[in-house]
Each structure stands twice: as structure tokens, then as C-alpha cells.
C-alpha positions as a LaTeX table, in Angstrom:
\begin{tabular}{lrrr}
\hline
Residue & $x$ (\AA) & $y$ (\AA) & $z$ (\AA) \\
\hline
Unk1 & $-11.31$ & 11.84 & 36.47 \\
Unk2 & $-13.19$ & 13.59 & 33.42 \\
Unk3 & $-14.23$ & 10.90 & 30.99 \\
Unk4 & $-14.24$ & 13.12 & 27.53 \\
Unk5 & $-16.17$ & 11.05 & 24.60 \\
Unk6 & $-14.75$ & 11.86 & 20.69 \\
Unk7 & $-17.01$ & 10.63 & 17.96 \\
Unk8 & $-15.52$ & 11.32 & 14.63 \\
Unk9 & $-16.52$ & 10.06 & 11.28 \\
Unk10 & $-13.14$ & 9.32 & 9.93 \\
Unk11 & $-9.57$ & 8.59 & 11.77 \\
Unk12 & $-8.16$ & 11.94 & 10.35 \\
Unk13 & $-11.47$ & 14.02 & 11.90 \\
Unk14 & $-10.93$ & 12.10 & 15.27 \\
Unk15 & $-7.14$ & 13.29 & 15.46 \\
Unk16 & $-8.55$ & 17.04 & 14.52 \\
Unk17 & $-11.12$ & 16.71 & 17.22 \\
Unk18 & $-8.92$ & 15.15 & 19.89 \\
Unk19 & $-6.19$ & 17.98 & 19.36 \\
Unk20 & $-8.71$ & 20.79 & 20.38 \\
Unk21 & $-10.05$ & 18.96 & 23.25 \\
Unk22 & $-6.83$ & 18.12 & 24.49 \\
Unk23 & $-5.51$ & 21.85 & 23.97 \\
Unk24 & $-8.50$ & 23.51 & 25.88 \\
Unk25 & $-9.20$ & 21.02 & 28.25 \\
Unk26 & $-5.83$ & 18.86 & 28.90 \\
Unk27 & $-4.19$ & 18.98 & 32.33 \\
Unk28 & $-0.94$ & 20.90 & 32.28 \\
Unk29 & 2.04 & 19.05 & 34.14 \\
Unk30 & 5.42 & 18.47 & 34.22 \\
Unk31 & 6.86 & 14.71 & 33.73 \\
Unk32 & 8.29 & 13.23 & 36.42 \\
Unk33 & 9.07 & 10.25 & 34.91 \\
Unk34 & 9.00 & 8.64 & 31.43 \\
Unk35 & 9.40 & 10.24 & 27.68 \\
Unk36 & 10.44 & 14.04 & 27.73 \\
Unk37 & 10.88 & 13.90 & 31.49 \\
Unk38 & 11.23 & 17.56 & 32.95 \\
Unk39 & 9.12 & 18.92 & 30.11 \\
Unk40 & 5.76 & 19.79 & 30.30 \\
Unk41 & 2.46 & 18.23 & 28.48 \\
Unk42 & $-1.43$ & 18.45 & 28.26 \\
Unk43 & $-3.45$ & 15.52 & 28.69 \\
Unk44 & $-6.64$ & 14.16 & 28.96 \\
Unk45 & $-8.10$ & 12.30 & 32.23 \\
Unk46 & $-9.68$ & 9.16 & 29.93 \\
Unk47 & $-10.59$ & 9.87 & 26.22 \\
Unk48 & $-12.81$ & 7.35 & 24.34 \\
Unk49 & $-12.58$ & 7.64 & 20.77 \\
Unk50 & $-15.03$ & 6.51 & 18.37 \\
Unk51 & $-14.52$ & 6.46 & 14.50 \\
Unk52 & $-17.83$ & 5.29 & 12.61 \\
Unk53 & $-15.64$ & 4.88 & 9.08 \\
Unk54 & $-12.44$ & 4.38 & 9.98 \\
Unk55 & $-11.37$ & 3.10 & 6.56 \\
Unk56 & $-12.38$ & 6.23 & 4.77 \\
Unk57 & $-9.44$ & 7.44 & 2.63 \\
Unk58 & $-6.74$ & 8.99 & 3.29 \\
Unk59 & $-5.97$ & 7.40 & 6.49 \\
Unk60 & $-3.70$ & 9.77 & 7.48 \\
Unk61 & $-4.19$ & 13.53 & 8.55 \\
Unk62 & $-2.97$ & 16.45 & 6.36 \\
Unk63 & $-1.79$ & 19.69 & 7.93 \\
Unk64 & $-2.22$ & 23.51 & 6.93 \\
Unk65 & 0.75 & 25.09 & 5.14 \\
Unk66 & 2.94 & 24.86 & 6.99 \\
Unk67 & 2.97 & 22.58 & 9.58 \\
Unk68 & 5.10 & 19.34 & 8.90 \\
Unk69 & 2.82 & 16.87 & 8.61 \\
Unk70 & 2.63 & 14.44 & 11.72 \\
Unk71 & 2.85 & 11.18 & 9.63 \\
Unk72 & 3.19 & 9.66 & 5.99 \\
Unk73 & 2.37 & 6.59 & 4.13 \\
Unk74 & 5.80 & 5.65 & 3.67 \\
Unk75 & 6.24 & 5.57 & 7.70 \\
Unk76 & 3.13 & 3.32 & 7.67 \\
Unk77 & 5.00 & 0.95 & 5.50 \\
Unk78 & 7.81 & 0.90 & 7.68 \\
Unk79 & 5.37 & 0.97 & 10.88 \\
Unk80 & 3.19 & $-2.48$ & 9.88 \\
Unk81 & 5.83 & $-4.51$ & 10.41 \\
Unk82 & 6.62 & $-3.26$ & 13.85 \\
Unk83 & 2.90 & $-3.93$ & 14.37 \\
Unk84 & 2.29 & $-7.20$ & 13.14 \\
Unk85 & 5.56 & $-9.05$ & 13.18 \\
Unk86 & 8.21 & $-10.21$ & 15.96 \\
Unk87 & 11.31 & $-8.57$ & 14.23 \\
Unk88 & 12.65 & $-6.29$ & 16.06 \\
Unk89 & 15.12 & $-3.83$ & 14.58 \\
Unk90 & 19.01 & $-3.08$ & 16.46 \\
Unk91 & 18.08 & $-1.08$ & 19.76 \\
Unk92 & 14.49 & $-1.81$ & 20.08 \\
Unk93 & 13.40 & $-3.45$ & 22.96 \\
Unk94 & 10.39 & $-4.58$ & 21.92 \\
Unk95 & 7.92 & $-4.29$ & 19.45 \\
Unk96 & 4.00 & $-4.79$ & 19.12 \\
Unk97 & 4.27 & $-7.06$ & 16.59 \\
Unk98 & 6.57 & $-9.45$ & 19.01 \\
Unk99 & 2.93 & $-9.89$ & 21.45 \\
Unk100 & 0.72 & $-9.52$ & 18.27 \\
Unk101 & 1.92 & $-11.58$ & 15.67 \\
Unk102 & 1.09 & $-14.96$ & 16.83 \\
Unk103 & $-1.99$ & $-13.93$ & 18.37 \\
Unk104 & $-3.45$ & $-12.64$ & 15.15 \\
Unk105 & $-3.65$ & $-15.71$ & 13.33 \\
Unk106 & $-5.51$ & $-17.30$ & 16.49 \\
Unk107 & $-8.42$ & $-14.80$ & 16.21 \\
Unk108 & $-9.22$ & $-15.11$ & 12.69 \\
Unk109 & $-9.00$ & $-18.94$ & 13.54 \\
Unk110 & $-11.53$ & $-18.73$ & 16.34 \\
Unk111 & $-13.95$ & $-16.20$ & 14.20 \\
Unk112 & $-13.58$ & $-18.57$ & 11.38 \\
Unk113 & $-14.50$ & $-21.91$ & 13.21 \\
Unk114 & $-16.23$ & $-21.40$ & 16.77 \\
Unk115 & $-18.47$ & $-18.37$ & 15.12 \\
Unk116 & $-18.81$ & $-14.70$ & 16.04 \\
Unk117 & $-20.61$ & $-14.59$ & 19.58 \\
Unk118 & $-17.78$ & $-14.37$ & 21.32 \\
Unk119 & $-15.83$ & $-12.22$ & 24.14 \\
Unk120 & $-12.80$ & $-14.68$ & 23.62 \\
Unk121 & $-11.10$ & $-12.77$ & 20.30 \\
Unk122 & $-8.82$ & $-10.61$ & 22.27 \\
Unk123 & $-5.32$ & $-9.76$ & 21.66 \\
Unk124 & $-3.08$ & $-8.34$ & 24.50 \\
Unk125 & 0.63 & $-6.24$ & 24.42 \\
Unk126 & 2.99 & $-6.48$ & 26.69 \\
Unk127 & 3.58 & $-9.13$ & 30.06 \\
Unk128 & 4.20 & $-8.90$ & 33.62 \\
Unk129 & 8.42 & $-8.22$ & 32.43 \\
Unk130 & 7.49 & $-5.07$ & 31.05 \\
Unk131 & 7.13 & $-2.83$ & 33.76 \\
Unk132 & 11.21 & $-3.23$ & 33.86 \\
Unk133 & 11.25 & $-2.04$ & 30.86 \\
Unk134 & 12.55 & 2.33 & 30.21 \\
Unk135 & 9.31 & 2.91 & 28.06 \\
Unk136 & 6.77 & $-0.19$ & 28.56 \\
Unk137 & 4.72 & $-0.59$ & 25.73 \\
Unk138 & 1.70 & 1.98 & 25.13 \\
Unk139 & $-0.17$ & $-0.07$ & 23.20 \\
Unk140 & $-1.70$ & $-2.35$ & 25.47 \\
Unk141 & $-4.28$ & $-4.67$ & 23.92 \\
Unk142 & $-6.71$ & $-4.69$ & 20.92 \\
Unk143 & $-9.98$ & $-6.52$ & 21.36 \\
Unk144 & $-12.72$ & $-7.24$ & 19.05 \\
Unk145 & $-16.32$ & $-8.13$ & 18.27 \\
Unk146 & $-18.08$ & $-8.98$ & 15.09 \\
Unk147 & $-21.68$ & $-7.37$ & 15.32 \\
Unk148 & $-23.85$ & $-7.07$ & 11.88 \\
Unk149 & $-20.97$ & $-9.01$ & 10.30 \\
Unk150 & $-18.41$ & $-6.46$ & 10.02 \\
Unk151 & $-15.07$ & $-6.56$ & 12.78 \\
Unk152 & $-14.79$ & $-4.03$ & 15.39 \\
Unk153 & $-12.13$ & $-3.44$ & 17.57 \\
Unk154 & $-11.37$ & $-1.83$ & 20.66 \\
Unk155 & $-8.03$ & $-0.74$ & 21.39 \\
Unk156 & $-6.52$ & 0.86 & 24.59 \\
Unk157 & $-3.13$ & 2.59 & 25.13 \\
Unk158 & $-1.74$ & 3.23 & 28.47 \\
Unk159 & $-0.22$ & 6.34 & 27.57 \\
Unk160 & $-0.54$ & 8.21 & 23.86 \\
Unk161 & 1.18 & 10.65 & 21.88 \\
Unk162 & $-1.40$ & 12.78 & 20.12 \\
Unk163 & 0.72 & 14.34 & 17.91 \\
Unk164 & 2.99 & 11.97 & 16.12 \\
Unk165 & 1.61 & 8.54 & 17.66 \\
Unk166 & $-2.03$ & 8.66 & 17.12 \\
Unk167 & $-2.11$ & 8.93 & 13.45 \\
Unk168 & 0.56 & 6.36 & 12.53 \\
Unk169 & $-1.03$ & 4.16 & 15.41 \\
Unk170 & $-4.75$ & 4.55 & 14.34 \\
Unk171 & $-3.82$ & 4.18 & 10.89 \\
Unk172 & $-1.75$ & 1.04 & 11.31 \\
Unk173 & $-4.38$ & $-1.04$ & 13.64 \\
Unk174 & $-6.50$ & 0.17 & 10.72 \\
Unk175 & $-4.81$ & $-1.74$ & 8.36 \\
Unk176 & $-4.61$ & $-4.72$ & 10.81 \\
Unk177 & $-8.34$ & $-4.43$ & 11.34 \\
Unk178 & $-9.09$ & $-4.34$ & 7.35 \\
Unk179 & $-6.58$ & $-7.48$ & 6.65 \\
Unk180 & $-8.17$ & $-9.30$ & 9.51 \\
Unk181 & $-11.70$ & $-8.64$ & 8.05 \\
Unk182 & $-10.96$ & $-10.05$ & 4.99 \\
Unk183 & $-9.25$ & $-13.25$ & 6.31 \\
Unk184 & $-12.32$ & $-13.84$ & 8.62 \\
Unk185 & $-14.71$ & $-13.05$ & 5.91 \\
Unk186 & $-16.62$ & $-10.25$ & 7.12 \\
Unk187 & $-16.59$ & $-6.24$ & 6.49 \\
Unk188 & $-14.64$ & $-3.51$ & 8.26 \\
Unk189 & $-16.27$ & $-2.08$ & 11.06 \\
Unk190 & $-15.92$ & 0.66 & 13.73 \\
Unk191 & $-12.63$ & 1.57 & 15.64 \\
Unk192 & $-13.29$ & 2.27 & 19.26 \\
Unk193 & $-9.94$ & 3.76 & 21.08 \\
Unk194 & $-9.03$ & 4.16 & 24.71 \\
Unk195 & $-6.59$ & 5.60 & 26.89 \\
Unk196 & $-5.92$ & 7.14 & 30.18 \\
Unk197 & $-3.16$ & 9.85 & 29.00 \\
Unk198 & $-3.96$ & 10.97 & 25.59 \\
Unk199 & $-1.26$ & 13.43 & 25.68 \\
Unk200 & 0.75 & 16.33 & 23.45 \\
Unk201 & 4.49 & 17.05 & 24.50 \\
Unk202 & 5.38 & 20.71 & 24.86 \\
Unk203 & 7.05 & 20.89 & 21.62 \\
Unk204 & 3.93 & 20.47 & 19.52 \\
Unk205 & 1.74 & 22.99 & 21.36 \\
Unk206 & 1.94 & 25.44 & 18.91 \\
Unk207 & 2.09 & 22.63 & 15.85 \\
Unk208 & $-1.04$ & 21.55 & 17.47 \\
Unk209 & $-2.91$ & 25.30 & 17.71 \\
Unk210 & $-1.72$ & 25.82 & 13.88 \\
Unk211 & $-3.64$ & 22.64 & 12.89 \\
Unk212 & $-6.76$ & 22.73 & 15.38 \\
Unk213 & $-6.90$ & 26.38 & 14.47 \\
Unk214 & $-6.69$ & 27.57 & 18.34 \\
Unk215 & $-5.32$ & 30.89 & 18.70 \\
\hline
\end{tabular}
């Protein structure tokens, strides 16, 4: 497997960088199984994404003329619920927020009383039921360290749609990270981000191309 490296300075220049790499050097196959099954999609081996100032705003990408913007602030509104909380709208068979929301608390607890030299603080999504599940959970866990008193994390998705999933994900475990900072006390540090099948669906190629500016 090709382990490609993103460093970015912002969440909306890793998204930029991430859709070139993945659009001149993503596999090509066709799904066998899962989302968009029978269509085709690029993806990258393992991608590790680092973003130095992930809270630089805006938080969210913008697009050329053109191009429907992948994401909006509105959608995040709707989205941090899904992320932090348990409630889980009619036809949703999960959410993030259903593994994440009493775990939260926990961390800032432990940060807050046992101190920050720890490899404890770590927050996972999804159980041994979901691999019964149509679409298991992509999200899969979001660790953390507190170096030079500002929180990191380190996230990792199991599978991850560039297009439309990457901003409003990034940008919500942003959020997260920043109200988590501030409960433990500490600044806002680095986003690290993982996964094995960083991925765009055949229907954004071109969406993609318009933004990365690949001809």
C-alpha cells in the first residue's frame, strides 16, 4: 500500500490538496459492495492528513463559480448534534454522537484531574454489532494528546468521502476539538486525520477537477 502524507495549513487547504492527490494518484475501481455499489471511485491506499491551524477561519471550503459548494455552515449546525449527541433522527441507524457523547465528558474529566501525560484520553465509534450494520460507521475513533498545552487529536475513518464528507466531518470534530479545549483549559491544537479509503464517488470527478483545477 502507498502511504501518501498531506500537510496543509488550514482544513479548507487540506481538502484542496487531498482532491488533487486523490484525482492523479487514486486507484480506480468499481464497488462491490457498500455506498454507490456498481459505480466506480478513486481512492487513496492510506492518506495521513495533517492540519497545523485547523481553527483558521472559514472552516469550510469555498468552490469556483460554479461548482455547488460541498458543505455550509448551516449543515454544520445540523451536523454537531449528530456528532456529539445520542439522538438519533427517524431512519438513522446510528449516529456518532450515540458512541461519542458520553465519552466526551470522560476525557475532559481525566485531562482535568489525572493531568496531561497520558495515552488513556481516547474516544472510540462504533462496537463489535456494527459490522451487521448496511453502512457501519466511518468514523471510527478520535484520540488525543495534550503536548505544549494545546489538544490534539487524531482521528481515523475507515472509509471517507472526499467530496461531501471530509469538509462537514473535519469541520465538525473541529468544533468538538475547540469546545473540548476550552472545557479542559488548554489551547486548540493540531488535527491529525487518517484513513485507509479516502475516496471520491464517480459523480464528483469532474466537481472535483473544476475545484482542484485538473484538466
Amino acid at each position: 500500500m502507498k502511504i501518501s502524507v498531506i500537510e496543509a495549513r488550514d482544513l479548507a487547504e487540506a481538502w484542496f490538496l487531498c482532491l488533487r492527490k486523490t484525482l492523479t494518484e487514486g486507484f480506480e475501481y468499481k464497488i462491490d459492495r457498500g455506498s454507490y455499489a456498481g459505480q466506480r471511485r478513486k481512492e487513496l491506499d492510506l492518506v495521513v492528513v495533517q492540519v497545523s491551524n485547523p481553527a483558521t477561519r472559514p472552516i469550510i471550503p469555498s468552490t469556483p463559480q460554479g461548482v455547488p459548494p460541498p458543505t455550509s455552515m448551516e449543515y454544520m449546525e445540523s451536523y454537531l448534534p449528530y456528532l456529539m449527541t445520542a439522538h438519533k433522527r427517524e431512519g438513522e441507524q446510528y449516529t456518532y454522537g450515540q458512541y461519542l457523547e458520553a465519552q466526551i465528558p470522560k476525557v475532559i474529566e481525566m485531562y482535568k484531574q489525572d493531568g496531561y501525560d497520558t495515552n488513556q484520553a481516547f474516544m472510540a465509534v462504533g462496537d463489535a454489532s456494527s459490522i451487521e450494520l448496511d453502512d457501519p460507521p466511518c468514523l471510527r475513533a478520535i484520540d488525543t494528546r495534550i503536548r505544549d498545552n494545546k489538544l490534539k487529536f487524531i482521528v481515523y475513518f475507515r472509509s471517507w468521502d472526499l467530496w461531501a464528507g471530509f469538509p462537514s466531518n473535519l469541520a465538525a470534530i473541529q468544533l468538538l476539538k475547540e469546545y473540548m479545549a476550552a472545557e479542559i483549559g488548554v489551547e486548540d491544537g493540531e488535527l491529525l486525520a487518517m484513513s485507509k479509503g479516502l475516496h471520491l464517488y464517480e459523480y464528483s470527478w469532474e466537481l472535483a477537477r473544476a475545484t482542484a483545477r485538473i484538466s
